[in-house]
N, C-alpha and C positions, 0 to 999 in steps of 0.2 A: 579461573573458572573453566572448566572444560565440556562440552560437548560429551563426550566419551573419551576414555583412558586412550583416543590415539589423537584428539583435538584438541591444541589448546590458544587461546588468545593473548595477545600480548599488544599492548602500546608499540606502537614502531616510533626509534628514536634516531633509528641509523639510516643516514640518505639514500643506501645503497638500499635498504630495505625498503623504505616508502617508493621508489624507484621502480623496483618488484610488486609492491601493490598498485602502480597505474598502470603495469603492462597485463597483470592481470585482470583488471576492469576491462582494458583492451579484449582479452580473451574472452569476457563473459558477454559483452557489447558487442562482439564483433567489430573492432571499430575499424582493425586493419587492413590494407594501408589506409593511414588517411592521419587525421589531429587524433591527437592520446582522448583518451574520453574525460579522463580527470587527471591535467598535467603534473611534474613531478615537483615541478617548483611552488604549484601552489597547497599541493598536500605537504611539502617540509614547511609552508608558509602557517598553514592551519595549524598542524603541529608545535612548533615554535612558539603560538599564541597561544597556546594551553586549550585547545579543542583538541573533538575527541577523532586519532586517526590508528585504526587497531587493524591488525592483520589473522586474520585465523591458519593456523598451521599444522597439517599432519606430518609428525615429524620434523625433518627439515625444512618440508613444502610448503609454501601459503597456497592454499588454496579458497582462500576468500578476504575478504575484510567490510571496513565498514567505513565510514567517514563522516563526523556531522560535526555542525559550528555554535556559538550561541549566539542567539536572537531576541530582538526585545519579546517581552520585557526580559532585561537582561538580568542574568542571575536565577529565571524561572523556565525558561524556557530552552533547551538544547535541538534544532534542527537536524535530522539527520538525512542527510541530502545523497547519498550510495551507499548501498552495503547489496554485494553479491557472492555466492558460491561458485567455483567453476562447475558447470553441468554434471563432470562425473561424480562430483560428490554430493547433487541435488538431493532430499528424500532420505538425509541422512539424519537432521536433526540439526544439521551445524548453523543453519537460520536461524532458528528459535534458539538456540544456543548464543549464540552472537545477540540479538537481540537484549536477552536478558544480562549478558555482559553489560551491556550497555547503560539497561537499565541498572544494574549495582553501580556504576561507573559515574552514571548520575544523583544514584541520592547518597554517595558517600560524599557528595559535594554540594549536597543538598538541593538538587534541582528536579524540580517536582516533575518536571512536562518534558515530553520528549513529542516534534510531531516529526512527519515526513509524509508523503507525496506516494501515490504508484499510479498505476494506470486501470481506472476500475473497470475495465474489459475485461482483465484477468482474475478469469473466478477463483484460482488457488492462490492468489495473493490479497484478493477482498475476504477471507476464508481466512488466513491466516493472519491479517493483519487487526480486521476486525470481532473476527469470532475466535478467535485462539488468544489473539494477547489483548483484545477488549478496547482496543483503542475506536475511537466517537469520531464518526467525518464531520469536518468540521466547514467545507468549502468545496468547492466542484469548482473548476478552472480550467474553461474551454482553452485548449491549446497553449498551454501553460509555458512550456518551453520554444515556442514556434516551432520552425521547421528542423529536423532532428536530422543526421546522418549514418547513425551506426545499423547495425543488420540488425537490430531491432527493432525501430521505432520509424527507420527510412519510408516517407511513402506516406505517412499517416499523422494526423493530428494528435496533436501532443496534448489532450485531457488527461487532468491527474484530479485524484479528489487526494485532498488533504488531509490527515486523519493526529487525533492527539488523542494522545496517552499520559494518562492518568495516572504515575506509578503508583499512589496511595490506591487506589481502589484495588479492590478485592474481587471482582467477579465482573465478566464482560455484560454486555446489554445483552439482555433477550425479552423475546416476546411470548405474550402469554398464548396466543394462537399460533396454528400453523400452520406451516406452507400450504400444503392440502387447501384447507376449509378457505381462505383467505381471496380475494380480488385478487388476480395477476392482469396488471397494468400492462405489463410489458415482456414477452415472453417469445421463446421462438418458434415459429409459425411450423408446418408439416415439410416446406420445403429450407428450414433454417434462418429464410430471413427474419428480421425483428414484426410483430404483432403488435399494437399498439390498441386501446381503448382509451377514452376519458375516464379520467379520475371525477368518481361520482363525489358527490357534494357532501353525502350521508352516510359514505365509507367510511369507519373508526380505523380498519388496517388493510395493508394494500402491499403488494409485493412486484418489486420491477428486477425481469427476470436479465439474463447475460447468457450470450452460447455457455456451455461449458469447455471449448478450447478456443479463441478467438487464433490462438498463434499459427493452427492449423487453418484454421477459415480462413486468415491472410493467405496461406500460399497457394492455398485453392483456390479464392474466389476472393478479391480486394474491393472491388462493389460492394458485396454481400457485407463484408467487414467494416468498410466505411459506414455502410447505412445503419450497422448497429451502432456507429461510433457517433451519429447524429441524434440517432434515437435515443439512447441513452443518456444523454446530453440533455436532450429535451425534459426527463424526466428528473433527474437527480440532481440537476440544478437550482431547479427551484423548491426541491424536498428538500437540499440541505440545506438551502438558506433561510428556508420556513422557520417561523418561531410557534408553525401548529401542528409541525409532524416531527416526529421523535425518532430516531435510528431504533431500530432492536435487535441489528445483529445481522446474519448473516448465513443464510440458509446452504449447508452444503451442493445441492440441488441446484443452485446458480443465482439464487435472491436476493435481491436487498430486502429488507425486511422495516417495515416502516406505522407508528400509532400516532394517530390521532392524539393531540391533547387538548384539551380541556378546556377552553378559553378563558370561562370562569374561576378556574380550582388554580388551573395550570398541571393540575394532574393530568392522567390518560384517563381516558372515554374507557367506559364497558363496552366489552369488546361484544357487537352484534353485528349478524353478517347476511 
């Protein structure tokens, strides 16, 4: 499957190659000098076991890949735990490309779920993860990994919400209102920092906002970053473990996007605002 007539993906089976895919993690992590981000021994390790460890390549060059294992329940579920672009070929396509590799990769093996992990700070990765390929959060996870070292994540708690995908379904969540009209719970203030109101009792939809570049707020102002990384926290961990508010996507604009259901039906509430 290819990306475009200059991208194509392939199973890495040759050491030297899987080798090449963790110094490129290396590259995208920033991780050097220091520990490999994802060593080389335990990507020939995954591979070996028949998990999925794939390289993307322009031409000769990798210039990304991906790597996930399976998890219980075993047989239905494929965790995919890295997959990165190098920078200069961000915005190309080759993500969502890689992505849906993965997904054919999966149901030729008939494995219905795929989840994986990011950092819901990041509004162009809550954006693509949930509102372009339709995957459902399923878990919010203060500080998931602990303390982290690479020039990404160095400095900052490590929250990830967890998201799964669905590869039967046919169309991502959405909501019937919009951003506009809706309660913003959680949005950012006139000077950037996070805004915060109570979530009223008699709200049907409600929307918890995100800066729109948090990666820049880190190297401006790390306060300012952290307290969205508290606030946020406070809000979407208990919407995603709710069994009375429903995901719906994922608003370019910087939203979570979140309905009321129903308590009686189990359906959603008409939306009144």
């Amino acid at each position: 499957m290819q990306a475009d007539n200059a991208v194509e993906f392939r199973e890495l089976v040759d050491t030297q190659e899987i080798a090449e895919l963790s110094a490129v993690f290396d590259e995208i992590w920033a991780t050097t000098p220091g520990p490999a981000h994802f060593g080389t021994a335990m990507l020939v390790a995954l591979h070996h076991g028949g998990h999925y460890v794939v390289g993307a390549f322009s031409g000769d060059q990798m210039i990304g890949g991906c790597v996930g294992f399976f998890v219980e329940p075993l047989g239905e579920v494929l965790h995919s735990h890295i997959a990165g672009v190098l920078p200069r070929f961000a915005g190309k396509g080759v993500g969502r490309a890689l992505k849906l590799h993965q997904r054919d990769w999966c149901l030729e093996r008939s494995v219905p779920t795929i989840r994986w992990t990011f950092d819901p700070l990041v509004a162009r990765n809550a954006y693509f993860n949930i509102e372009r390929l339709g995957a459902d959060p399923a878990e919010y996870n203060p500080d998931f990994y602990g303390s982290m070292v690479d020039g990404i994540n160095a400095g900052d708690a490590s929250d990830r919400m967890l998201v799964s995908w669905n590869l039967a379904a046919s169309d991502a969540p959405s909501s019937a209102a919009r951003v506009e009209d809706i309660l913003k719970v959680l949005e950012p203030s006139p000077d950037g920092k996070p805004h915060k109101i109570p979530i009223p009792s008699d709200c049907t939809d409600i929307a918890v906002g995100i800066p729109r570049d948090i990666e820049q707020l880190r190297s401006l102002d790390r306060e300012a970053a952290f307290a969205w990384r508290l606030a946020l926290r406070e809000y979407l961990e208990p919407l995603v473990a709710s069994d009375q508010w429903r995901s719906t996507g994922f608003d370019p604009s910087g939203f979570y996007m979140f309905t009321k259901i129903c308590e009686t039906t189990g359906e959603e509430q008409v939306h009144a605002h």
